[in-house]
N, C-alpha and C positions, 0 to 999 in steps of 0.2 A: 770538427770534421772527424769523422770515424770512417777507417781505411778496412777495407776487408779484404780478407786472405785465408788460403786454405784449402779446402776442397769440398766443404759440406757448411749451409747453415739451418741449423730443425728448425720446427713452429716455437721452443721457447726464446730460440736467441732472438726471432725475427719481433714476435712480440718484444722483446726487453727494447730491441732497437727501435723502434716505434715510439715506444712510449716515453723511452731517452732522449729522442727527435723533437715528440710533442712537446715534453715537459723544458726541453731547450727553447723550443720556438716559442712558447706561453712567456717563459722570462725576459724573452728580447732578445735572445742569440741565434744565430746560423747555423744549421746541423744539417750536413749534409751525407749521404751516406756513400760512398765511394770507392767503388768496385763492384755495387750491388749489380750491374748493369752485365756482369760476366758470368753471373749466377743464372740457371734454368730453373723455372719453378713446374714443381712436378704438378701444383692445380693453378687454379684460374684466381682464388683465395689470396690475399696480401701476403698473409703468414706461413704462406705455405714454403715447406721443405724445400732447400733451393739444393741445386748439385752445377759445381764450378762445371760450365760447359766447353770442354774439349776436344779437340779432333778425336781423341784414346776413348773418350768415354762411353762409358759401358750400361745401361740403363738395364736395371735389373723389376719385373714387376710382381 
């Protein structure tokens, strides 16, 4: 299980988590990623830039 927190994740963390996910589930483990679901991605893309989505927040373009 990998817990996320924070305020921001880019395109390299979301790739690493991915591929930490993949290469878990390829070996026979559960990897589940946990808090992703509170994160706003700013494209439509897997990897894309996530920004922790808040009443406060502030989207800058």
């Amino acid at each position: 299980m990998l817990i996320l927190a924070g305020k921001i994740v880019d395109q390299t963390t979301m790739e690493y988590l991915h591929t930490f996910q993949d290469r878990a589930i390829e070996a026979g483990h559960t990897c589940v990623l946990v808090g992703i679901e509170q994160f706003r991605c700013l494209s439509d893309h897997n990897l894309a830039y996530r920004v922790k989505a808040t009443e406060n927040a502030i989207a800058f373009a």
